[in-house]
N, C-alpha and C positions, 0 to 999 in steps of 0.2 A: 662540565656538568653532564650529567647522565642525561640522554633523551628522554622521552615523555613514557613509551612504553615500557624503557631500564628501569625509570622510577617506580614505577608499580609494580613492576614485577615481585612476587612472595608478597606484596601488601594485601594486608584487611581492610577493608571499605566500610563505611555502614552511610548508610544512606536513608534518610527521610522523605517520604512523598516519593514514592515508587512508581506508586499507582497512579501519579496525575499525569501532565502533557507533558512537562519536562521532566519529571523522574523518570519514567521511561525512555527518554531519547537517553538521558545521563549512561541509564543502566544498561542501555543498548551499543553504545559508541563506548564505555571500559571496556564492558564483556569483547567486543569486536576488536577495536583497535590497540587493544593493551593484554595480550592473551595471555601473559604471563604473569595475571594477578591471581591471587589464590581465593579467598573469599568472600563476595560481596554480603554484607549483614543486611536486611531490607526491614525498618519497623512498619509490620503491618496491624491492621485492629479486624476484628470480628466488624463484617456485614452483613444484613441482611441473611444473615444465617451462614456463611461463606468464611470458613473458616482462612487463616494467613498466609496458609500453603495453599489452598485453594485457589484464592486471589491471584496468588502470582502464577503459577499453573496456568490458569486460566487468561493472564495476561500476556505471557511468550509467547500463547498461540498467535495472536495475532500479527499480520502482516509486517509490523515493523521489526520484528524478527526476524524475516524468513532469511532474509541475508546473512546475520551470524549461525543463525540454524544450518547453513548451506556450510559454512566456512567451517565453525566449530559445532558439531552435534551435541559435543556434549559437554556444551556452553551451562544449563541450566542446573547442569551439577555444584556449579558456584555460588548459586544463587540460594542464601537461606534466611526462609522467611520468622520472623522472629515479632509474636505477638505482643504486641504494645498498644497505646493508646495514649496520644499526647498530651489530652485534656485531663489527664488521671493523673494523682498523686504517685510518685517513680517513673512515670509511662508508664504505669501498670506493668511494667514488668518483675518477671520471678528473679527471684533471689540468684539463681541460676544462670538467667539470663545476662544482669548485670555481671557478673563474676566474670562471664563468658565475655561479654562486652570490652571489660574494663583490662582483660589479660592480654588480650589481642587486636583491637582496634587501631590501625594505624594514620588513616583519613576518615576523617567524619564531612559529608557533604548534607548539610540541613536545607532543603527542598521545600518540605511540608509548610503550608500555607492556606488561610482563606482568601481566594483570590474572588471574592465576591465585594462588590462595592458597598451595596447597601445594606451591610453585615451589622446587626445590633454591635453596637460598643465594645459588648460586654462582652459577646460572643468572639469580635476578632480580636479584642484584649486576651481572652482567654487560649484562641488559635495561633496567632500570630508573635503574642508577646509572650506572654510564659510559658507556651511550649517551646519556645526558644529559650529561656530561664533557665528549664527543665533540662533541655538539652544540653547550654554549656555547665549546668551541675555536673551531668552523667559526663560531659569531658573529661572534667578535672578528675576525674577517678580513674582515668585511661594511661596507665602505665606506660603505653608506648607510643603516644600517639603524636603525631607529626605535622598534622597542620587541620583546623577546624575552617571549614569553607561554609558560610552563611550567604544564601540567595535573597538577595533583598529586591527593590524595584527601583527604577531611575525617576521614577516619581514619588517617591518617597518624602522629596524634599522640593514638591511643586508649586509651594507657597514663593519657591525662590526662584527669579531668573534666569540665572546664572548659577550653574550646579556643578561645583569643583570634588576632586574625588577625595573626599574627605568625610565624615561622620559629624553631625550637625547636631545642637543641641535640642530635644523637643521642646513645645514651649512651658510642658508641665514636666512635676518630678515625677519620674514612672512608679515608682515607689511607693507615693502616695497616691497617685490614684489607683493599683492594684488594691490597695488595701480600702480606699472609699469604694470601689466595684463591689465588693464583700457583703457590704452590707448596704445598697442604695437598692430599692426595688428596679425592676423596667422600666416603670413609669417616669421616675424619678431620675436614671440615666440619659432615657429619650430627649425627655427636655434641657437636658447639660450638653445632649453631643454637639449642638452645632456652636456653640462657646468653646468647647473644647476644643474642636477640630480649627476651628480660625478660618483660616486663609484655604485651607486645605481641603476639595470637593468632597471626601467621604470618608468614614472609617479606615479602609483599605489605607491607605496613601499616611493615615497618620498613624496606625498601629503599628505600619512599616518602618517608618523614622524610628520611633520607641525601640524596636525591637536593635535596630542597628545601635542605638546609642547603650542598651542593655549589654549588648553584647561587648564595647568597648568599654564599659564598665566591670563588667563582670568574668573578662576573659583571666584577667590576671597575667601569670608565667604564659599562656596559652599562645600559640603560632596561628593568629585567626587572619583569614581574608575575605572579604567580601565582594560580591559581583549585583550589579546593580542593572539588570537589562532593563530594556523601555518596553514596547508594546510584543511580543513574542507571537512570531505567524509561523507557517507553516514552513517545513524543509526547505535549506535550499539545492544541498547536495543529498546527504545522505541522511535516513540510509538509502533514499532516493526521490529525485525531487518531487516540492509539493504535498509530504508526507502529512496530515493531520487528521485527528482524531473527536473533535468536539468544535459545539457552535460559539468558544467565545470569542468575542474581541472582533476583528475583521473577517472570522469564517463566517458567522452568524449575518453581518454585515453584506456579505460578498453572495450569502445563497438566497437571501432578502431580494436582495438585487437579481439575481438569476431566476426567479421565480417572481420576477415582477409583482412584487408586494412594494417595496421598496420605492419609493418614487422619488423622495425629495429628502436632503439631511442638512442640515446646518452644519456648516463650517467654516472659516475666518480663511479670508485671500492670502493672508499672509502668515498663516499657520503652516508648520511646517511638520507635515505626518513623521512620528518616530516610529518605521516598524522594524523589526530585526529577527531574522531567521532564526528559528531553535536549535540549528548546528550550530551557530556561530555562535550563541550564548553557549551553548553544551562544551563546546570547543575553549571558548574564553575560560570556563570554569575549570576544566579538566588541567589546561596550560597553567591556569593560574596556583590551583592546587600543586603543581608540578614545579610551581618557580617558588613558592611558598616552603615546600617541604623540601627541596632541595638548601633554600636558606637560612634553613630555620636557627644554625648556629651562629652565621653574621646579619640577623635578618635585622631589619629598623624600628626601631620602639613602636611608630606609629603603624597602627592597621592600615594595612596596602586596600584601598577600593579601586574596583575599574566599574566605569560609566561604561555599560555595554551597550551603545548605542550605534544610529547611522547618522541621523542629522544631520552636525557637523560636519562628517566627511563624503559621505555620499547621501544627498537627502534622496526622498521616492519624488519623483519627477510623475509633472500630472500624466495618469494613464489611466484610462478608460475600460471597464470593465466589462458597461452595456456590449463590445465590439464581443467579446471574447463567448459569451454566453450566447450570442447572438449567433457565433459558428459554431459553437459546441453548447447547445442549450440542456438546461435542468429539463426533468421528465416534467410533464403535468405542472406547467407553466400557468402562471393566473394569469399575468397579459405581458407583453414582449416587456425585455428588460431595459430599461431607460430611467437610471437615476442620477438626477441633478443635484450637485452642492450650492445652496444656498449660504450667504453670507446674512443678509439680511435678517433678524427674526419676524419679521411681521411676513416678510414676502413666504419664507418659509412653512410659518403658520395657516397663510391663504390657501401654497401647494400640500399643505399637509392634509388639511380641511379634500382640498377639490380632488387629490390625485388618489389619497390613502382612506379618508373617513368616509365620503359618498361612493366610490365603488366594496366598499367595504359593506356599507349597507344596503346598495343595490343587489349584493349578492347573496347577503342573507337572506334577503325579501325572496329572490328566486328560490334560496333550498327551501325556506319554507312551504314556497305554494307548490313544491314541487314534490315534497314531506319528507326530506332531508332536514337534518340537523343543521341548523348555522351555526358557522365557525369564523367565520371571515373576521368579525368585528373582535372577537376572543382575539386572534392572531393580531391582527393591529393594533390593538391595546398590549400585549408584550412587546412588541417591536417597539413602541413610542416610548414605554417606559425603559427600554435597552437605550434608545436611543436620547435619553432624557440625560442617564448616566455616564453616556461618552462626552455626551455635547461639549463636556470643560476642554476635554482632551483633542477635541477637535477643534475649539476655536483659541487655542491659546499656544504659542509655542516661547519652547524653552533651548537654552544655551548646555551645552552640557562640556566638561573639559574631559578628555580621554587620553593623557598624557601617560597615565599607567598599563593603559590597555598598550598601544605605541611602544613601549617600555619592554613591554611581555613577552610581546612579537619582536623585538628586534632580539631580547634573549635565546631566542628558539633557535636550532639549527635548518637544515634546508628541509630534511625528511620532516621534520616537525610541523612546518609550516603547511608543507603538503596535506600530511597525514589530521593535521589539526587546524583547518584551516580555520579563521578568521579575518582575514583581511579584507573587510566588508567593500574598498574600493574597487574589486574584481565583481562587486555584484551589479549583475545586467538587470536592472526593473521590472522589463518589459517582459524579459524572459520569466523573470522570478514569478511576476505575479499573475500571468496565463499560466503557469503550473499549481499557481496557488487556487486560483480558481476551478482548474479540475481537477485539483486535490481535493475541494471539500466534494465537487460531483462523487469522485470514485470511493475515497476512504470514508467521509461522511455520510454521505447521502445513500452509497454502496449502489451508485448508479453504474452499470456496464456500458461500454461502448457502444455492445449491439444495440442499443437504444435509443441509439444516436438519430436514426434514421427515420424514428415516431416521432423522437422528439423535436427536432424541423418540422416536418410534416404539422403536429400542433402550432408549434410558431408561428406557420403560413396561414392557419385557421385564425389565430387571434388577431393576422394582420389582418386579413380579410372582414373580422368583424369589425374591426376598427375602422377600416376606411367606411365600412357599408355605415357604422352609427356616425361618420362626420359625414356624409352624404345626404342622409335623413335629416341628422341636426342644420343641416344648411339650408334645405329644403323646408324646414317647420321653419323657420326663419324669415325667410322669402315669406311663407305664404302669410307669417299673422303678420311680422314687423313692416314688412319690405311692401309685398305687393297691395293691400288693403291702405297705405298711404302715397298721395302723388307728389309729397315731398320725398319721402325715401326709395320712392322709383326715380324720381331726380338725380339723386343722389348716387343709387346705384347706376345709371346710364352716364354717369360722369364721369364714374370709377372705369366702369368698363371702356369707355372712349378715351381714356386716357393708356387704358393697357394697351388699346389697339394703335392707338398713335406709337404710343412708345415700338411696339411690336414693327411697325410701317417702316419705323426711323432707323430701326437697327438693320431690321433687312434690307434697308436700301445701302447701309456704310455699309456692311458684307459683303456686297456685289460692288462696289465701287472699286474702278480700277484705275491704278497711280501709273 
């Protein structure tokens, strides 16, 4: 077999969702690692006034380039952005375009997604499901095209245990409900979705299953593969560690937490976090496209999926977060970072109330009298509803098989493996995820280094006002609870005569000589 970079080489790409987290790492790591491919096709839509060349333009600049930029300059010359629009009749593309498409495409990688949870029905039926529709149409018209790769999620099928790589039936005919979406108002979906959805915590998670069963429906002759990652963080190699670009999922989580808003989250003792590096997913897809189109003549009736996950083989071992922001802390810190997982939901709801809802409004009260705008109680009201939407995924864990991924990897040769690595048993935790956390400081938050040095400096302020407000609090204590009753002066000279005993008892075994 040809190696990964032989295979592309003089290939056409077209690729969907360019513009989000993992269509850029995709379009970063061919352009880089596979220099011998000819044209990437990128479908983009008009934003915000930003026309499709613009768009991408505007996205090479940034940092996760500057590696291929160094290596090939004139990397971007491949790159052609081609106006579309998923939720439009054709993609909205010209006549032209399709022709263009349809003459020379040789891998099609479908990316494009709403990856928002609480997505109307109708809305991620419309993003998730039939622009994948859309999509394997404009396939089947692609003259030379060599393997169609669909990005689905490992939670797709989280109604189930035990999650084999295979394509699972939804529990409605997708069919039928595109066509009842047509003509039902908002109103009248709202109150169908949690019927529809079952078992399954949100839109997201069920328009994902649909979409995968559509596709094995509706590939026909087509050479399709699908990759299924679980929760997707940030770099862990390239294009160098710690890479990431947006708050969602564990970045959003992880800067909560370093800006001490974050105090308390429900999670289950015995859940077990699924998170997995955007190389390794990038890398799985790439490899897989590559073992796909190289077999496309002896390849097997059924659609190949691989479970891109860690779990199974290398779960995330408990690591602490508070430590890491604590020596490298966020700028303008609301109070030092210290966030506990709760199992319990009432205890949780007690620390949600006393650590996140009362300093929350103690602080608005301050910007007020102070005639600053409060903001405090806004921010905590998004964070609780972020945090309302993970909760399933954090107190529930799942079984996943990864006998294909296994499969993939042992196909590859030695440069392969290197150059494309996935072998998620080489990943160090502790390492990965102190680079993930000032990954979101630098790329996210676009915090410098040099700032390092304020921002300690404030940490020692916040400890200081902390110890001075339990100081105070112990002291109003004393004086209304304690010292105003001679039973609770009793009490406390019991307390304390017993610390002093103890104290007497140990000093004296420490000087004790055998």
């Amino acid at each position: 077999m040809l190696t990964i970079p032989e295979y592309y080489e003089g290939k056409n790409v077209l690729i969907t969702g360019a513009t989000g987290f993992m269509g850029k790492v995709l379009l970063e790591k061919l352009l880089r690692s596979c220099p011998g491919i000819k044209v990437v096709y990128v479908l983009v839509r008009h934003k915000a006034g930003h026309a499709p060349q613009a768009r991408i333009a505007d996205m090479i600049n940034c940092k996760l380039f500057d590696r291929v930029r160094d290596e090939q300059p004139d990397f971007a010359e491949k790159i052609v952005a081609v106006n579309s629009d998923l939720t439009l009749p054709e993609l909205d593309l010209s006549k032209e375009d399709q022709e263009t498409l349809a003459d020379c495409i040789n891998i099609v990688f479908h990316c494009a997604a709403t990856i928002r949870f609480n997505e109307p029905l109708k809305d991620a039926m419309q993003l998730n499901v039939l622009a994948t529709q859309k999509m394997v149409a404009l396939a089947h018209t692609m003259k030379h095209l060599e393997v169609f790769l669909h990005v689905s999620t490992a939670y797709a099928n989280c109604d189930r245990t035990l999650i084999e790589e295979v394509v699972y039936p939804p529990p409605v005919d997708y069919k039928k409900l595109i066509d009842s979406l047509e003509w039902m108002d908002e109103k009248l979906v709202s109150a169908m979705t949690p019927g529809l959805i079952g078992k399954r915590p949100n839109t997201y998670t069920y328009t994902k299953a649909m979409a995968e069963y559509l596709v094995q429906q509706e590939c026909g002759n087509l050479n399709v593969a699908i990759i299924r990652p679980s929760i997707v963080g940030a770099s862990w190699k390239e294009p160098f560690p710690g890479w990431i670009d947006n708050f969602n999922g564990p970045s959003g989580i992880f800067i909560a937490a370093g800006k001490g808003i974050l105090r308390t989250m429900r999670a289950s003792n015995n859940a077990v976090a699924d998170l997995v590096p955007v190389d390794v997913v990038i890398n799985t897809t790439l490899a897989a496209a590559w073992y796909s189109g190289s077999q496309r003549h002896t390849r097997p009736k059924s659609i190949l999926v691989y479970n891109c996950t860690t779990g199974g083989i290398n779960p995330v071992m408990g690591y602490c977060i508070n430590m890491t922001f604590k020596t490298n802390p966020l700028e303008q810190a609301f109070r030092r970072p210290n966030v506990n997982l709760r199992s319990n939901p009432f205890t949780n709801q007690y620390w949600t109330t006393v650590s996140h809802t009362l300093p929350a409004l103690l602080y608005d009260v301050y910007l007020r009298a102070t005639g600053q705008k409060p903001r405090m109680m806004k921010t905590i009201t998004r964070l609780h509803k972020a945090m309302m939407v993970l909760e399933y995924f954090t107190s529930h864990s799942w079984v996943w098989n990864t006998d294909n991924v296994t499969m993939l990897m042992n196909q590859m040769g030695t440069d392969d493996k290197r150059m494309f690595n996935f072998d998620v048993r080489q990943l160090n935790w502790a390492e990965y995820m102190e680079n993930y956390c000032m990954g979101t400081k630098k790329y996210v938050l676009n915090e410098a280094e040099s700032g390092l040095p304020a921002a300690r400096k404030h940490l020692n302020k916040l400890r200081n006002i902390r110890y001075t407000f339990n100081t105070v609090l112990v002291v109003f204590i004393w004086r209304v609870f304690i010292a105003r009753s001679q039973m609770g002066r009793n009490i406390w000279y019991f307390v304390v005569s017993l610390c002093f005993k103890f104290l007497s008892y140990f000093r004296a075994s420490s000087t004790m000589k055998y």
